[in-house]
C-alpha positions in Angstrom: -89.8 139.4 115.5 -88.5 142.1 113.2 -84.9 143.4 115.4 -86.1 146.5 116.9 -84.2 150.0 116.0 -82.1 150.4 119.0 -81.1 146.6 118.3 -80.5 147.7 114.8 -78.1 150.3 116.4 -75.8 148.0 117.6 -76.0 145.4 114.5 -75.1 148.1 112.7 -71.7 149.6 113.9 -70.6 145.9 114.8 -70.7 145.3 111.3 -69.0 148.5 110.0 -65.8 147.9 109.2 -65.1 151.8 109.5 -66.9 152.0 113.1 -65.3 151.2 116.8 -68.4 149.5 118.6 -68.6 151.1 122.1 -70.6 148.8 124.9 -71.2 148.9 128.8 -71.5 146.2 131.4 -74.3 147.1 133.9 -75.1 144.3 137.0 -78.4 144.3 138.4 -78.3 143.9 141.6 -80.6 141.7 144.3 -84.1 142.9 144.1 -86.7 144.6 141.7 -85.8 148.7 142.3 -84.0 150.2 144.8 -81.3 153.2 144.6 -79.0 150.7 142.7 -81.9 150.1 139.7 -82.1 153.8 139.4 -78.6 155.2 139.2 -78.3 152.0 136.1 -81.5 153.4 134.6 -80.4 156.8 134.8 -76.7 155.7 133.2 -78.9 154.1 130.6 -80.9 157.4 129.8 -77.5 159.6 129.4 -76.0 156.9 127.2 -78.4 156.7 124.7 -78.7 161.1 124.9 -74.8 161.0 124.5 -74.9 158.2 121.3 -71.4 156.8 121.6 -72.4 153.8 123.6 -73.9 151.4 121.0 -75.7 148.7 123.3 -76.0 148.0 127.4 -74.7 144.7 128.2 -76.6 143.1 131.3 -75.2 140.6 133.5 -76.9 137.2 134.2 -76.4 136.0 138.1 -72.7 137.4 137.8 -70.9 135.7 140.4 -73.2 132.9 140.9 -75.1 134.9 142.7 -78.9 135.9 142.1 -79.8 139.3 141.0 -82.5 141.3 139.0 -82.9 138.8 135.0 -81.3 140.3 132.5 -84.3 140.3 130.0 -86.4 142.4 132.9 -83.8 145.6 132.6 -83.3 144.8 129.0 -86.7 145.8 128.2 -87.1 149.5 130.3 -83.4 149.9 128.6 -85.2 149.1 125.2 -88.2 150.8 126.0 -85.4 153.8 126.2 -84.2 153.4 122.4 -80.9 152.0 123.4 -79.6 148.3 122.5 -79.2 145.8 125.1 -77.2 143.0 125.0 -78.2 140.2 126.7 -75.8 137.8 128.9 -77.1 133.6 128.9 -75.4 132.2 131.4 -76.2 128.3 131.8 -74.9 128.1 135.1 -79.0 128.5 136.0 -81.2 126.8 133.2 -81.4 123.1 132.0 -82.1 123.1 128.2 -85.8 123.1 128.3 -85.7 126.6 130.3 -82.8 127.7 127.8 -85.0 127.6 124.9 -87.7 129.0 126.6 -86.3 132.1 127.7 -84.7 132.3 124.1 -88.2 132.2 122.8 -89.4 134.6 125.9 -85.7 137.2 124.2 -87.6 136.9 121.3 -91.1 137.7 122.0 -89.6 141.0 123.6 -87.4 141.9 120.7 -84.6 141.0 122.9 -82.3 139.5 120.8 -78.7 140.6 120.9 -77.1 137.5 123.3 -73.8 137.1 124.9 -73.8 132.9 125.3 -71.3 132.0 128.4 -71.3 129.6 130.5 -71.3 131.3 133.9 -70.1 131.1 137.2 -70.4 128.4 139.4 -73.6 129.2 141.7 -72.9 130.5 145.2 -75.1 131.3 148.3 -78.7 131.8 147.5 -81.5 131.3 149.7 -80.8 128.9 152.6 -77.6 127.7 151.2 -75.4 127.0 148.1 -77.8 126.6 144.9 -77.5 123.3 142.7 -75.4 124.2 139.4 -77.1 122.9 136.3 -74.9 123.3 133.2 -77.2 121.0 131.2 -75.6 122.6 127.8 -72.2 124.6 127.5 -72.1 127.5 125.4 -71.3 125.8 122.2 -74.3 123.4 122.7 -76.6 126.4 123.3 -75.0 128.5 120.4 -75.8 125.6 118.6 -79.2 125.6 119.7 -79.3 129.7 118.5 -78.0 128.5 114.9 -80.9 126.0 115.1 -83.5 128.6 116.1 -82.5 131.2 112.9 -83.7 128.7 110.8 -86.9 127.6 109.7 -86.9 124.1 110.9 -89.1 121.2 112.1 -89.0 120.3 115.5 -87.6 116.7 115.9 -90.5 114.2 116.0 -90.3 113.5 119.7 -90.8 117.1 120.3 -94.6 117.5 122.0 -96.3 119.2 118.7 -94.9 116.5 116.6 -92.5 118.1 113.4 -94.3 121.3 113.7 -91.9 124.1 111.9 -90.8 127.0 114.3 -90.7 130.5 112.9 -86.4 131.7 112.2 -85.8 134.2 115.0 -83.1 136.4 114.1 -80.8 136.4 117.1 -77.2 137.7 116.9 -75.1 135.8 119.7 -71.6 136.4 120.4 -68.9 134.2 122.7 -66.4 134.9 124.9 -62.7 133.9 125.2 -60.1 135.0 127.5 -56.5 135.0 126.0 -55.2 136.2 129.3 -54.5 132.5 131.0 -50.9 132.2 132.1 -50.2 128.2 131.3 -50.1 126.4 128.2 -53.1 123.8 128.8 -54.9 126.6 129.4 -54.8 129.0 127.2 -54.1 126.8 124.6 -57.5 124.8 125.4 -59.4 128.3 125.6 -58.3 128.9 121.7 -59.1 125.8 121.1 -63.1 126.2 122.3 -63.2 129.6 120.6 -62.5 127.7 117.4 -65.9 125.6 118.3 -67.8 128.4 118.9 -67.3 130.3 116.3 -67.7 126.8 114.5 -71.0 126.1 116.4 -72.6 130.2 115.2 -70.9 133.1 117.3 -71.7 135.9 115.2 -68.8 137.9 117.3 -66.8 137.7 120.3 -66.0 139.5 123.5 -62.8 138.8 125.6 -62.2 138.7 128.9 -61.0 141.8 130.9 -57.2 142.1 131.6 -54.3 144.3 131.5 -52.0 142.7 129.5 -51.5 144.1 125.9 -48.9 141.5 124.7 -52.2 138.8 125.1 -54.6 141.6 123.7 -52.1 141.6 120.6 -52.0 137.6 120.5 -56.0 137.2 120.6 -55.8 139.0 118.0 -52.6 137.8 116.1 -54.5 133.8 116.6 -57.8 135.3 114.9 -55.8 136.3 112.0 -53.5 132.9 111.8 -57.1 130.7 112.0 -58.7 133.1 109.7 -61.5 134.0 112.0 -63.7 136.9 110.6 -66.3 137.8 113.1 -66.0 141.4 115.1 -63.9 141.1 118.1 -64.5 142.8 121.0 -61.6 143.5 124.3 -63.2 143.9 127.5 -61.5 147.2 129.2 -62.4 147.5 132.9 -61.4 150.2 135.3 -62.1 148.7 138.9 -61.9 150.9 141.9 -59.4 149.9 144.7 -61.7 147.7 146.9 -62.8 145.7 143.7 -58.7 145.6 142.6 -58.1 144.1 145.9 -60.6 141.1 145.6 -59.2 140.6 141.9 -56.0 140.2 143.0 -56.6 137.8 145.8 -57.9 135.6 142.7 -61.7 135.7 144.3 -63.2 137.0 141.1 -63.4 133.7 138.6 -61.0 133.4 135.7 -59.3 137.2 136.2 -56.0 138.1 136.5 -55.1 141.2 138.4 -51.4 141.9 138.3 -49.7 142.8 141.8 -47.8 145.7 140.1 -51.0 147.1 139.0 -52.3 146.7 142.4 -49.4 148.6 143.7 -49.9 151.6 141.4 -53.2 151.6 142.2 -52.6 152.0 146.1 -50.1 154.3 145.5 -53.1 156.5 143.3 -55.8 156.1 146.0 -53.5 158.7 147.9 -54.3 161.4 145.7 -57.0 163.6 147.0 -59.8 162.2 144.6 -58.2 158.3 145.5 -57.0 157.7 142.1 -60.2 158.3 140.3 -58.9 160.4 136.9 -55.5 157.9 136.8 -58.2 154.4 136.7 -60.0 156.4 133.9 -57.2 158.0 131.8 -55.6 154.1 131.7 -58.9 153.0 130.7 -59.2 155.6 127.9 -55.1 154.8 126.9 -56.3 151.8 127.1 -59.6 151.7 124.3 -57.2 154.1 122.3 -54.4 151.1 121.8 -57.0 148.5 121.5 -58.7 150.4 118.7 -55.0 151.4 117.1 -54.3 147.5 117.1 -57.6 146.3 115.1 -60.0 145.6 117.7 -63.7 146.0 116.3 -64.8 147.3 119.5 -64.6 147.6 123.4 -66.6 146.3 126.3 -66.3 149.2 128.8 -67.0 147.5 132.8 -66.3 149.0 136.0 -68.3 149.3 139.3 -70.4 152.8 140.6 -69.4 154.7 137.5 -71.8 157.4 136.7 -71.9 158.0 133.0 -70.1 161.4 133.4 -66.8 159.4 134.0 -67.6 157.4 131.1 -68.3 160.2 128.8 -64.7 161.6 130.3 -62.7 158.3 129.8 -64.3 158.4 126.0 -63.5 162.0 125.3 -59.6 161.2 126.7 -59.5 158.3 124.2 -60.7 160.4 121.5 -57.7 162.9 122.0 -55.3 159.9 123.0 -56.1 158.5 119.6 -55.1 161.8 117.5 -52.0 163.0 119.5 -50.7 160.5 122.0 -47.3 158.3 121.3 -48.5 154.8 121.1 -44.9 153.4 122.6 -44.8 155.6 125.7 -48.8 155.2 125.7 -48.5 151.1 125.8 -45.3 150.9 128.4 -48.0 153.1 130.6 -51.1 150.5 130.5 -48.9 147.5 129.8 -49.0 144.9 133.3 -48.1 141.8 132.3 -48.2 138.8 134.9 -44.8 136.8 135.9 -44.2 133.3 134.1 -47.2 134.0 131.8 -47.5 131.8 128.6 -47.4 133.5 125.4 -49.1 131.3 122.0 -46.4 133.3 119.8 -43.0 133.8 119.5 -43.0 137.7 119.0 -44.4 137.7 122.5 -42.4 137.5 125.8 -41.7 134.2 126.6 -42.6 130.3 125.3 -41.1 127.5 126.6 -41.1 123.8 124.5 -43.0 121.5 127.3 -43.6 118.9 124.8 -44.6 115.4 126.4 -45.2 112.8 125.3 -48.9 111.4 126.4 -48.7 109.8 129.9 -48.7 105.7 130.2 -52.7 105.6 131.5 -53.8 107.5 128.3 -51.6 104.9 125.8 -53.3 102.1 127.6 -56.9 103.1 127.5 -56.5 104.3 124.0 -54.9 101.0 123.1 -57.7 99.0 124.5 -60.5 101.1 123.3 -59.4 101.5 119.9 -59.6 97.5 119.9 -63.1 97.5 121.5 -64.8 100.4 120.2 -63.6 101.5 117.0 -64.3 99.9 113.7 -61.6 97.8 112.1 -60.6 97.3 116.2 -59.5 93.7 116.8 -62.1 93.1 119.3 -64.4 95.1 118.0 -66.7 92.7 115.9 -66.7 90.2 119.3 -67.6 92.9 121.7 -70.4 94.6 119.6 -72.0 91.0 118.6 -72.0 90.1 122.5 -73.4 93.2 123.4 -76.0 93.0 121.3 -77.1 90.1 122.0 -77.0 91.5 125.9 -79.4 94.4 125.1 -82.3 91.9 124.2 -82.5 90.5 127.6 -83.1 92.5 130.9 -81.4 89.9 133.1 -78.4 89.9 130.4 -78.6 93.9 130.3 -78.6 94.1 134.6 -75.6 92.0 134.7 -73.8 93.5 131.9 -74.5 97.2 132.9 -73.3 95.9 136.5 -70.0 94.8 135.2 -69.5 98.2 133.1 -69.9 100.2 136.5 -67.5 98.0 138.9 -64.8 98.1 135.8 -65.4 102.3 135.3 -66.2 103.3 138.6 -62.7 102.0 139.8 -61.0 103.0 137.1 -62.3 106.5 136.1 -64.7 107.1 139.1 -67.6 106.7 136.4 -70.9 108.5 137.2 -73.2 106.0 134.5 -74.1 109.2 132.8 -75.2 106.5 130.1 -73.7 108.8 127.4 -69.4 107.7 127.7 -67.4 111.0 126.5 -64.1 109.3 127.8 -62.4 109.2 124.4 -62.3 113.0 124.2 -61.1 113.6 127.6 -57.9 111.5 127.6 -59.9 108.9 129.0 -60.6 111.3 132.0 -64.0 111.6 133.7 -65.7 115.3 132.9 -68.9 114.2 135.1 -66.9 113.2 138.3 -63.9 115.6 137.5 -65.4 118.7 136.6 -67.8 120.4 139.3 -69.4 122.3 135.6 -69.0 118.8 133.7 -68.2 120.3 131.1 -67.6 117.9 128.3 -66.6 120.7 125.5 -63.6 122.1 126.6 -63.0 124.3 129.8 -64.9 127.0 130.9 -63.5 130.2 131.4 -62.8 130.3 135.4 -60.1 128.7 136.1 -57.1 130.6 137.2 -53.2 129.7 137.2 -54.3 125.8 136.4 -56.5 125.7 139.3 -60.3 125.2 139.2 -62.8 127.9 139.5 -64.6 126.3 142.3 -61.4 124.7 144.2 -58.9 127.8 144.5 -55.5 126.8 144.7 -56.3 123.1 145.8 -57.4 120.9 142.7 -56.4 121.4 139.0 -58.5 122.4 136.4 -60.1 119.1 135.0 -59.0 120.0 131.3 -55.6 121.4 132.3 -55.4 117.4 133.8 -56.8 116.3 130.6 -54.3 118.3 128.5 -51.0 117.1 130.3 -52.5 113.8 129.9 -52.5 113.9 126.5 -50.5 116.7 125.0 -50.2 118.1 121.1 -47.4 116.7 119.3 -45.8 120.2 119.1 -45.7 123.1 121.5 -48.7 125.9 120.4 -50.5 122.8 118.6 -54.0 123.4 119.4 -55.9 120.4 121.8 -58.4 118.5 120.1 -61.9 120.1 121.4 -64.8 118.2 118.9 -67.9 119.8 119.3 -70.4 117.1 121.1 -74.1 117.4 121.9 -75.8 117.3 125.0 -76.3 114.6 126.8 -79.8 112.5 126.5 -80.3 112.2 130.3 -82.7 109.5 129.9 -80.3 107.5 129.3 -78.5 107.9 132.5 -78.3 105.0 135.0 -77.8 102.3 131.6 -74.9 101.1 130.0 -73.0 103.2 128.1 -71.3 100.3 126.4 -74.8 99.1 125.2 -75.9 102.6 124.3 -73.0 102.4 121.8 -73.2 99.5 120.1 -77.4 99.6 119.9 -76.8 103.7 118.6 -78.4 105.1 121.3 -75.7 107.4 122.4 -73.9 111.0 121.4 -72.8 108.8 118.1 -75.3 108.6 116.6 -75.7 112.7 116.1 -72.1 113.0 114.8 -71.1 109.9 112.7 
């Protein structure tokens, strides 16, 4: 599939290093039409008239929750001559269903991608729907890289080694440098380094409202030399959606209480703070474009495009005339006790520990065990061998494997052992996404997405576990595959030794 001109539009200015790419969140709501379809449709027609919004971005479940597929509104916006950008969530889709809606994005012309992870599903029908998170956005990037080029299916693959077409998608990633602890924030850098590793042809960050981390995203892309167009989210929420984003409800954002208190002080004004959300957002896209950003990712809730077109005509005139200083104290909200990467920033602390007794131990006896040249190594591979040729040896040797790693890291006999690069913590019983990667982008003052305020985030666990050597030394975040699922229920021990497991993709 040849990229269509309205995705050439977007390709196009992302790419020029002389043009500031303008895009627009729209979320689909539940249900095929409705009033809701129409006013986005209707946004989607006066963009493209206007011309200064390059693509639509459209949201994939966002909340967990289900709503209209991205790839349905992506086409009537295509069908319009306007770009869409397409959000893959994985929150939804096992890795078979993955590829096939990347080949369905493909058939349609669809083929500008946003790869995220998602949130964790929520209510659906009858109840809570099961999360899947079969791949993590560097495994499905991965996957993308895999897909531009012309290259045989592996030989297990139904169809034998048949070659697949290259299918020319660009995909971008997404980082938020607005965490406010170390582990975090340091772990998020970390992953952006393996998905820009793993093919993210650009990035998008989070949305926040602190320039001193808008400035450091963009002061670590310089330090690690990354080249790809960055993108800062700018969102300008109304006061009901501000109140649920400061009670922490909305997954991985920080909403600043002294913006909240502007913002109630605003909503008294006779059009309830309307033109004061948009003139920040436009002060806003003006600094963001002043410090070097490549683009913005415009979001906010029951905008009509006239207040967009207003908040990009304010930018344009903030741009040429307004003092940058006075301009950034005015749009500036950082959070208390935030953790800043650099030292031109407001605050870092030296929390350098040294790594916790249970990780010396398990490294210790796994580096003997498992790792060539260990001292135990050649005994423990020759007896498990041996093992693997006999069921009744493998049954009682797989049994053994569970009691041991069930009581000491609440093992799951995924089949496929990751402990190494955990700290020799448990992703599949520890994290509710599993994620094996890195973290995913919801977590929210240390705490887990999906457990509020009551239970850590499993790599901020991992992290203190095993912490850098130096303070702003970034984690160790390898890039692994997915798991082979058919090996679950087997030992994990045996897969290793007979080269059955994730080894024998990355040795």
């Amino acid at each position: 599939m040849v990229p269509s001109q309205s995705t050439d539009i977007f390709r196009t200015s992302l790419f020029k290093a002389e043009e500031f790419t303008i895009t627009f969140e729209l979320v689909p709501g539940r249900g095929s039409g409705g009033k809701r379809l129409e006013g986005i449709l209707r946004f989607a027609e006066e963009a493209k008239k206007d011309g200064r919004i390059k693509a639509l971005s459209i949201t994939d479940n966002p909340g967990g929750h289900p709503a209209l597929a991205p790839t349905a509104l992506g086409l009537d916006i295509q069908s319009m001559g306007m770009a869409s950008l397409i959000h893959f969530s994985l929150k939804d889709k096992n890795r078979n269903m993955a590829e096939s809606q990347l080949f369905e994005c493909h058939r349609h012309g669809l083929l500008n991608l946003l790869v995220l992870g998602g949130d964790f599903p929520r209510y659906g029908f009858n109840g809570q729907a099961m999360p899947v998170f079969d791949l993590d956005s560097p495994q499905l990037l991965t996957l993308i890289h895999r897909l531009q080029q012309t290259l045989p299916l592996e030989k297990e693959a139904p169809g034998g080694i048949m070659p697949l077409p290259p299918m020319d998608f660009l995909a971008g990633c997404v980082v938020s440098p607005f965490k406010t602890t170390e582990a975090e924030q340091l772990f998020q850098y970390a992953k952006l380094l393996t998905k820009i590793s793993a093919g993210a042809h650009f990035v998008i960050s989070q949305l926040g409202f602190d320039m001193n981390k808008y400035q450091e995203l963009l002061s670590f892309c310089n330090k690690y030399a990354i080249t790809v167009p960055l993108i800062a989210s700018v969102f300008i929420p109304s006061i009901k959606v501000a109140e649920i984003m400061c009670r922490g409800q909305v997954p991985g954002v920080i909403f600043p209480e002294s913006l909240m208190r502007l913002m109630q002080k605003e909503s008294t004004n006779q059009d309830k703070g309307e033109e004061a959300r948009l003139l920040r957002g436009a002060r806003m896209v003006s600094l963001l474009k002043h410090m070097g950003y490549s683009g913005v990712h415009l979001g906010g809730n029951n905008l009509e495009f006239s207040k967009i077109a207003f908040l990009l005509d304010q930018t344009e005139q903030f741009t040429e005339t307004a003092n940058l200083q006075e301009m950034r104290q005015e749009v500036d909200f950082p959070s208390p006790s935030t953790w800043y990467l650099f030292s031109e920033s407001r605050q870092q602390t030296n929390t350098v520990q040294a790594p916790s007794a249970r990780f010396r131990v398990n490294r210790h006896i796994h580096d003997s065990v498992f790792k060539q040249g260990g001292f135990i190594f050649p005994l423990a591979r020759a007896v498990s061998l041996r093992a693997d040729q006999s069921r009744k040896a493998r049954s009682l040797y797989t049994f053994c494997e569970q009691l041991i790693k069930t009581l000491l890291f609440r093992c799951r006999m995924c089949g496929d052992c990751t402990l190494d690069q955990s700290s020799y913590l448990c992703p599949q019983s520890g994290c509710p996404k599993k994620m094996i990667n890195g973290p995913c982008g919801g977590s929210l003052h240390g705490f887990c997405e999906v457990y509020p305020k009551e239970r850590p985030c499993f790599w901020v666990k991992v992290y203190h576990s095993n912490p850098p050597s130096h303070t702003g030394e970034l984690p160790h975040c390898r890039l692994l595959p997915p798991k082979d699922w058919s090996l679950e229920g087997s030992s994990s021990w045996l897969n290793y030794f007979s080269g059955r497991d994730h080894n024998k993709l990355v040795k």
